[in-house]
C-alpha positions as CSV (number, residue, x, y, z in Angstrom):
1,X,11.4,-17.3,9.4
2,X,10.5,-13.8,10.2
3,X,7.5,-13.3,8.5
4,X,7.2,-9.4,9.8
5,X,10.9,-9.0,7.8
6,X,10.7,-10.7,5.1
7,X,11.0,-9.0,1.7
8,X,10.5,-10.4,-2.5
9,X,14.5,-9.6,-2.3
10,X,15.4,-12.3,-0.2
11,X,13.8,-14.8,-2.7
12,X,17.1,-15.4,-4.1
13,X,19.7,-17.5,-2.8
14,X,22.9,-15.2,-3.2
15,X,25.4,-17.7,-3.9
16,X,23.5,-19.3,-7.2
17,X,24.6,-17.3,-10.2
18,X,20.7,-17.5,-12.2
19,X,17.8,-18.6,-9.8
20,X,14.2,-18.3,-10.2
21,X,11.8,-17.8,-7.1
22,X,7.9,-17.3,-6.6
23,X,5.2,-16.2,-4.5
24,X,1.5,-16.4,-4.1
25,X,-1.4,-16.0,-2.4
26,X,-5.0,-17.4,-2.8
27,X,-7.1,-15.7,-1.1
28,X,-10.8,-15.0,-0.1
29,X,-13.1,-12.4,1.2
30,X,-16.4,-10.8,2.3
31,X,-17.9,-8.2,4.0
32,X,-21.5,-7.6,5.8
33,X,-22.9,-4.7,3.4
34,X,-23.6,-4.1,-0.1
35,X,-23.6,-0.6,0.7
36,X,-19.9,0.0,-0.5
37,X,-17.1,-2.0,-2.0
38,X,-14.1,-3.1,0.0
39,X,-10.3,-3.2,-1.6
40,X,-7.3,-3.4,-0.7
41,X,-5.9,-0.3,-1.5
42,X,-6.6,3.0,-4.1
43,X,-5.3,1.0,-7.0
44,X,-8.3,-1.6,-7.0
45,X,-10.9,-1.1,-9.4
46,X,-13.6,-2.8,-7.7
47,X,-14.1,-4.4,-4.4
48,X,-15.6,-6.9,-2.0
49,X,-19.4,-7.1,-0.3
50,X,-21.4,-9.2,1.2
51,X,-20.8,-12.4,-1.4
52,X,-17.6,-14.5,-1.4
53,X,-14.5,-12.6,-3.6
54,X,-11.1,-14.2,-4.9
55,X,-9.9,-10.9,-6.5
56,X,-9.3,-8.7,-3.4
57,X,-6.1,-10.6,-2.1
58,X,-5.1,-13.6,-4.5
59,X,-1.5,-12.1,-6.4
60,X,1.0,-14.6,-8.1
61,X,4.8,-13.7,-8.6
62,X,8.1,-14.7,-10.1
63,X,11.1,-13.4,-9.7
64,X,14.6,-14.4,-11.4
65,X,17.7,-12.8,-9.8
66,X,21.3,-13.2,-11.8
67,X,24.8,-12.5,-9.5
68,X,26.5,-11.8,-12.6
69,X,29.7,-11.3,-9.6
70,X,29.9,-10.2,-6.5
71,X,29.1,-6.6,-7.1
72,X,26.5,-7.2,-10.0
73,X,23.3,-8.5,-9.5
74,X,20.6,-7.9,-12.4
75,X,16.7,-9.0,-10.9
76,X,13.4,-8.8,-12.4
77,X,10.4,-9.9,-11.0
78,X,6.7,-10.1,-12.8
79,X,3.6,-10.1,-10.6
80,X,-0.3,-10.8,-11.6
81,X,-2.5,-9.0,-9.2
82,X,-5.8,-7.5,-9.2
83,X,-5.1,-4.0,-11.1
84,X,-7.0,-1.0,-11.7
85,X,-8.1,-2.0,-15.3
86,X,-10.2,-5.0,-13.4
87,X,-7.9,-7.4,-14.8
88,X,-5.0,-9.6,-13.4
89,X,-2.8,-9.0,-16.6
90,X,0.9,-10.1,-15.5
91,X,3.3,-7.0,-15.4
92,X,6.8,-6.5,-14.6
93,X,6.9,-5.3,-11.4
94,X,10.8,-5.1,-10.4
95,X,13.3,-4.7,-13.4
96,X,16.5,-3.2,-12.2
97,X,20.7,-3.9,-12.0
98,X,22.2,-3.5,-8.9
99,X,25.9,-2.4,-7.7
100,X,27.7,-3.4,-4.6
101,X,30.9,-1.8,-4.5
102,X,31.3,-2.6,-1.2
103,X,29.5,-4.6,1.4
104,X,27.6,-1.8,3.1
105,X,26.9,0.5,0.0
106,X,24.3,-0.8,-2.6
107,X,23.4,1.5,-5.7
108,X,20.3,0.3,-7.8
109,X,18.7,1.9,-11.3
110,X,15.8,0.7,-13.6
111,X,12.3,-0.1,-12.1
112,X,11.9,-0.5,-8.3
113,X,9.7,-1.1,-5.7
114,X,8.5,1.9,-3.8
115,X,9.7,2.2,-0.1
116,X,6.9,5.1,1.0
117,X,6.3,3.5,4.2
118,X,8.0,0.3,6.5
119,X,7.1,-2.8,4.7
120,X,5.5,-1.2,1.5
121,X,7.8,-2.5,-0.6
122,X,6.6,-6.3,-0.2
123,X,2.7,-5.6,0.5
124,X,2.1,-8.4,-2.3
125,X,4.3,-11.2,-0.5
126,X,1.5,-12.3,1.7
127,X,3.5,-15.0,2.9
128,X,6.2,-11.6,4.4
129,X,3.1,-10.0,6.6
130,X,1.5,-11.8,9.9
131,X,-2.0,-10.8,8.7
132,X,-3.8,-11.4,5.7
133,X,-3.4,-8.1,4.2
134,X,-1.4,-4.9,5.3
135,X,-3.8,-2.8,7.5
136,X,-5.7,-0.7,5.1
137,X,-6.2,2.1,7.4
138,X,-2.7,2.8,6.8
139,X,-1.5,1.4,3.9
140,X,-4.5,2.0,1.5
141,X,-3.5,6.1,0.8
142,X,-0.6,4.1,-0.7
143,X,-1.6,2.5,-5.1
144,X,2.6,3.4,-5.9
145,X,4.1,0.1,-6.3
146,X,7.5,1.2,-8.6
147,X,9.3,3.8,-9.8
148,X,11.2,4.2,-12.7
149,X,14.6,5.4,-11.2
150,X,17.5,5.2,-8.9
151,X,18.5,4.1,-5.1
152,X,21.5,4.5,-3.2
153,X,21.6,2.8,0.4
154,X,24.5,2.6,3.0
155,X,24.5,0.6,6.1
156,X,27.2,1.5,9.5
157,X,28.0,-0.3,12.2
158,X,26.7,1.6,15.3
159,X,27.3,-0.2,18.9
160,X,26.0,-3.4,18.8
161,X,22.9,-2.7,16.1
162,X,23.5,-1.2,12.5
163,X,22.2,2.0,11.2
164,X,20.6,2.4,7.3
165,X,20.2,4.7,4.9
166,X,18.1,4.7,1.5
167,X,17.5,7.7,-1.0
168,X,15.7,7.4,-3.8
169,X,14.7,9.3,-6.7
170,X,11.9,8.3,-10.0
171,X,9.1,9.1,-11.7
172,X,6.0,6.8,-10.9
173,X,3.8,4.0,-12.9
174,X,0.1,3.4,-13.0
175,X,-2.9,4.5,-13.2
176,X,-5.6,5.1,-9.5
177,X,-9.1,3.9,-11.0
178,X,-11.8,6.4,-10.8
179,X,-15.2,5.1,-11.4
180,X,-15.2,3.9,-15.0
181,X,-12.1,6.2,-15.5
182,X,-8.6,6.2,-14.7
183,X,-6.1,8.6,-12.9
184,X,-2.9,8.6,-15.2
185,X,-0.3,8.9,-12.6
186,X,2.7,7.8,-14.8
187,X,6.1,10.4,-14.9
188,X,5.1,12.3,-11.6
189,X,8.3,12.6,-10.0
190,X,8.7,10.9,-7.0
191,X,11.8,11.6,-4.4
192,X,12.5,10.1,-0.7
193,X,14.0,8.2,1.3
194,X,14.7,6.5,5.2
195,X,16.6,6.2,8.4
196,X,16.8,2.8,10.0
197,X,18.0,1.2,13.0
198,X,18.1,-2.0,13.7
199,X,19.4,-4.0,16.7
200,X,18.7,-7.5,17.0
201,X,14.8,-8.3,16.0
202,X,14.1,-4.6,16.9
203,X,13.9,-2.1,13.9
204,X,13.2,1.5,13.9
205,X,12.9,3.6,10.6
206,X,11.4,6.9,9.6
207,X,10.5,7.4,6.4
208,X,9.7,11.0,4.0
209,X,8.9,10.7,0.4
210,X,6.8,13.1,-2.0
211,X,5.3,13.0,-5.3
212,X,4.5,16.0,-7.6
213,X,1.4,14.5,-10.1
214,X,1.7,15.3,-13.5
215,X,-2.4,15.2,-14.2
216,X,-5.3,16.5,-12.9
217,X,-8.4,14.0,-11.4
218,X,-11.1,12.9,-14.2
219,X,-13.7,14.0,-12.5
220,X,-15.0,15.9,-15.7
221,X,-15.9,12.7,-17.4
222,X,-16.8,10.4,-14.1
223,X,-19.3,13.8,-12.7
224,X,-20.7,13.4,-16.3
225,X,-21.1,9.6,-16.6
226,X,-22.2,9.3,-12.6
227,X,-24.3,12.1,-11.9
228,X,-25.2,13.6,-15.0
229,X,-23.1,16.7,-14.1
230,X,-20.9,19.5,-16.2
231,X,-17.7,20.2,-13.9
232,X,-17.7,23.9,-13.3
233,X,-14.9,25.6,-14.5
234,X,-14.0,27.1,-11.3
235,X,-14.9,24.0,-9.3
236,X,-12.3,22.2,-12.0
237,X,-9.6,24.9,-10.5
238,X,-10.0,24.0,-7.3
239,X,-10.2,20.7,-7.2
240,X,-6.7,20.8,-9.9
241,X,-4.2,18.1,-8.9
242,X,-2.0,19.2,-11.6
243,X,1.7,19.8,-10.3
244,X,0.5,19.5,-7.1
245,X,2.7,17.6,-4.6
246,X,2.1,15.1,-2.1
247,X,4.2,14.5,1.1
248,X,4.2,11.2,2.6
249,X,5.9,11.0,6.3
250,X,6.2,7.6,8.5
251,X,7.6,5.8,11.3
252,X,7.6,2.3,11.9
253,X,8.6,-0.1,14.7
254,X,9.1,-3.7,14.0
255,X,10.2,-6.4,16.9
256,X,10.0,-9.9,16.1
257,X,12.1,-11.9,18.6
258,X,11.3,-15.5,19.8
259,X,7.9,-15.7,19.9
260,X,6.7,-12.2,20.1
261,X,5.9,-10.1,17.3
262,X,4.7,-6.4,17.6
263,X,4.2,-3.5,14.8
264,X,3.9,0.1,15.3
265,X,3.4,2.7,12.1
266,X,2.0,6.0,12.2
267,X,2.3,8.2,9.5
268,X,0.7,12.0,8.0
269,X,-0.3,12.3,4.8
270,X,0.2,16.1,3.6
271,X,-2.0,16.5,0.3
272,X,-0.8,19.6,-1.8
273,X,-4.4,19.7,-3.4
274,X,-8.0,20.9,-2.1
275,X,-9.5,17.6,-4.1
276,X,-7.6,15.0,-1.6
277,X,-7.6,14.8,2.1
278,X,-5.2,15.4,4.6
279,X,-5.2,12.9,6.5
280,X,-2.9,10.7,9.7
281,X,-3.3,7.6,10.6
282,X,-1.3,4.4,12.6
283,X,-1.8,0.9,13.6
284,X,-0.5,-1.8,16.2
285,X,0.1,-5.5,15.7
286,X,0.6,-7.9,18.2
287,X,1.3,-11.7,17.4
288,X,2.7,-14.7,19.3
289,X,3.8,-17.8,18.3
290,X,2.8,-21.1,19.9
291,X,4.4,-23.7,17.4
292,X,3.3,-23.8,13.9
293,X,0.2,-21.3,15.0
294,X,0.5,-17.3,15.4
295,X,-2.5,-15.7,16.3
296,X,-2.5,-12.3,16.7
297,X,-4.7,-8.9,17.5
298,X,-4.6,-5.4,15.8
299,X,-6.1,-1.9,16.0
300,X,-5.9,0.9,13.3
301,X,-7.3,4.3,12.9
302,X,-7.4,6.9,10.0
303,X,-8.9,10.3,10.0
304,X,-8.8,12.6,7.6
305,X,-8.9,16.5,7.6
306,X,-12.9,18.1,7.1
307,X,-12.7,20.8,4.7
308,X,-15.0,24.2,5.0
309,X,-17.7,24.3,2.1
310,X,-16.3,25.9,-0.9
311,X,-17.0,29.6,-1.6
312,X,-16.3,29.9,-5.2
313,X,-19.1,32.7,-6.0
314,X,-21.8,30.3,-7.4
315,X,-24.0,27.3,-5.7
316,X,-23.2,24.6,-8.0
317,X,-19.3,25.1,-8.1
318,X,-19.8,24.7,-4.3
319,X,-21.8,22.0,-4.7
320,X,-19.4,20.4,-7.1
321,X,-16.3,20.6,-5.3
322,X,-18.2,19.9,-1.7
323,X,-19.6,16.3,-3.1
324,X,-15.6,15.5,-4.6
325,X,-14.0,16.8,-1.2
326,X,-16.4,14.2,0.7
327,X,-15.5,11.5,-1.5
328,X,-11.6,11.5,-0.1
329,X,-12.7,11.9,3.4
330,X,-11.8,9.0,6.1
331,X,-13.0,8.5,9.6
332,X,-13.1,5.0,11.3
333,X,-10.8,2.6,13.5
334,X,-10.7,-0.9,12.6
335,X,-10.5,-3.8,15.4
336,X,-8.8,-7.2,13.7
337,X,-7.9,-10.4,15.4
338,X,-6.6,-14.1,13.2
339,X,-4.3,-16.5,13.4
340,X,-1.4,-17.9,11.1
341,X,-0.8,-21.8,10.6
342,X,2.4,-22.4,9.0
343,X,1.2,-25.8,8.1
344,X,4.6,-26.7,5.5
345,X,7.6,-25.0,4.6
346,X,7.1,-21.9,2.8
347,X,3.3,-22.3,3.2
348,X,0.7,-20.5,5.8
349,X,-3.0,-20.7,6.2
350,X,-3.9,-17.4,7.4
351,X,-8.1,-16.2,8.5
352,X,-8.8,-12.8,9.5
353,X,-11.6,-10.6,11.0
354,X,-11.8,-7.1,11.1
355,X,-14.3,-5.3,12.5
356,X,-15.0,-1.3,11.0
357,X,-16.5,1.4,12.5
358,X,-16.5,4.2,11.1
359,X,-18.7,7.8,11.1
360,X,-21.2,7.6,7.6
361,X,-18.7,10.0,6.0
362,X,-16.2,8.0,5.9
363,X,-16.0,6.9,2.4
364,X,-13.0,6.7,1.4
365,X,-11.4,4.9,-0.2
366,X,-14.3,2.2,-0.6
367,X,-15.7,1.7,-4.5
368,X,-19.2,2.1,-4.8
369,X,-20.3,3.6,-2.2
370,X,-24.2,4.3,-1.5
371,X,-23.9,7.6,0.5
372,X,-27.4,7.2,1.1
373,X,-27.2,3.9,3.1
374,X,-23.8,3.9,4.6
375,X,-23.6,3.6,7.7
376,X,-19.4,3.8,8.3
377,X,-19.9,0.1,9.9
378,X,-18.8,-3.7,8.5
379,X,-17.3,-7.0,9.2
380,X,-14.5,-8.0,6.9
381,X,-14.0,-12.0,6.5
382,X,-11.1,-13.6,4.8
383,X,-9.2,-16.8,4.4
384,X,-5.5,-16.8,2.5
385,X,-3.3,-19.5,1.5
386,X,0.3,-18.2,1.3
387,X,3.5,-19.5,-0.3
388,X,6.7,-18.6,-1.9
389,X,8.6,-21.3,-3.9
């Protein structure tokens, strides 16, 4: 199996009328500081340090898929992941019907998986990805996992390799945990969509999407718990992500052919607010199979844009906005290197090192970060056990 291609979709076996399919992944993890938290991405409350963690990686999904006919197809899938309440409360991930009305157009409407980026839509099918996790350089800027909306795709024949096509239009779920609070990001609209071609095991895809956020940060209540602080209200003005809008733009290379495996993804975050970063950022994978063992090597890199100090007319709206603009800033490359034993079918033993280095100001998107003692540098340890069924 392809493990760079696979996707939750596939789960089902298209010529059963009802099936039900799974996925999982146990997994385990540390780091070499307890001078910040590591997680997997914005949407996780809490993170790893130096002790031993199950909660970073370990997810558990079902998904049931009914082919009602050949043009209907109703799927809903329900996934139990560590979520930004600190919980791993089951929720229902994927709940849509989808329309074939002919082999190469697909039209799809209820609640989907977000397609931001090449691969994003099946970050929690550990068992899909080579490594333990996604990189997080690149994929952590990205906590949307569904939409509630609507998707169109068409496929053509082009030469000898087929070309594909995916818009896509929804308002998001969720909520991006801030300290003790919580970003509601629910109803921002979100629009985009992609251009792939794919010949063989080769696949090239660029990607734009965008997202408008219907609320502004909590920083009033986290300055106030965390520091003791009343937000300013001209620091509160320009830090406003209030109908602001985000642009997200990617492209991605996938070859997996034989034994050889490669991935190349850059992509350029464009943040419509003064609270957030700018930021770009890119990886590349390298795996090769010798029989039921794939060890591969990786590099990644994010930097984010530095800000000039506010001038808002007095010292602590400067201050204010200065210490929330360094709290989104990024600035570090991460080395990794693991292998992959596909010990059974449909099951893989996976362990991972990366190594980060980073400048002290790099903090984001850690949890818990002691600016005082960071030094920008760790060793990230983890062992996963991945499995679909």
């Amino acid at each position: 199996m392809s493990s760079g291609l696979f996707c939750a979709a596939a789960l089902a076996a298209p010529g059963d009328s009802f099936s039900i399919q799974g996925f999982g992944t146990l997994g385990a993890v540390r780091t070499t500081t307890d001078q910040v938290e590591f997680v997997r991405d914005l949407s996780q409350a809490r993170g790893a340090t130096d002790k031993w963690t199950g909660k970073t990686d370990s997810a558990l999904g079902l998904q049931a898929n009914w082919q009602v006919n050949p043009q209907w197809q109703a799927v809903a899938q329900v996934l139990s992941r560590y979520r930004f309440d600190r919980t791993f409360h089951p929720e229902m991930a994927w709940a849509f019907v989808k329309f074939e009305p002919s082999p190469n157009l697909s039209l799809r409407a209820g609640r989907l998986g977000t397609e931001f980026f090449m691969l994003a839509d099946s970050r929690w099918v550990g068992y899909s990805f080579l490594t333990v996790r996604p990189p997080g350089d690149y994929f952590w800027h990205l906590p949307f996992y569904s939409i509630h909306g609507a998707d169109a795709s068409l496929a053509v024949s082009l030469g000898e390799g087929v070309v594909r096509g995916k818009v896509f239009y929804g308002q998001s779920r969720g909520h991006i945990p801030l300290a003790d609070e919580q970003w509601d990001i629910r109803r921002s609209p979100m629009l985009g969509g992609y251009l792939e071609y794919q010949l063989g095991g080769l696949q090239l895809r660029g990607s734009y999407a965008n997202i408008r956020f219907r609320n502004d940060l909590p920083l009033a209540p986290v300055l106030a718990r965390e520091k003791n602080i009343v937000l300013p209200a001209a620091a509160a003005e320009y830090l406003k992500t209030r109908d602001t809008r985000t642009h997200y733009y990617s492209l991605g290379l996938v070859y997996d052919k034989g034994p050889f495996q490669a991935q190349l993804m850059l992509n350029h975050i464009d943040q419509g607010t003064r609270a957030l970063s700018d930021s770009n950022a890119g990886y590349l994978l390298l795996g090769y199979r010798i029989g039921k063992m794939t060890p591969f090597v990786g590099y990644s890199r994010v930097l984010s844009r530095k800000y000039a100090k506010p001038e808002l007319g007095d010292p602590l709206s400067n201050d204010v906005a200065a210490y929330v603009i360094e709290d989104s800033h990024s600035d570090q490359k991460t080395i990794f290197a693991g292998a992959r034993w596909d010990v059974a079918r449909n099951v893989a033993l996976k362990a991972q090192w990366d190594g980060i280095r980073g400048d002290s100001s790099s903090l984001f998107p850690y949890r818990k970060d002691d600016r005082s003692r960071w030094d920008g540098r760790m060793d990230v340890f983890s062992l996963s056990l991945d499995f679909v069924f």
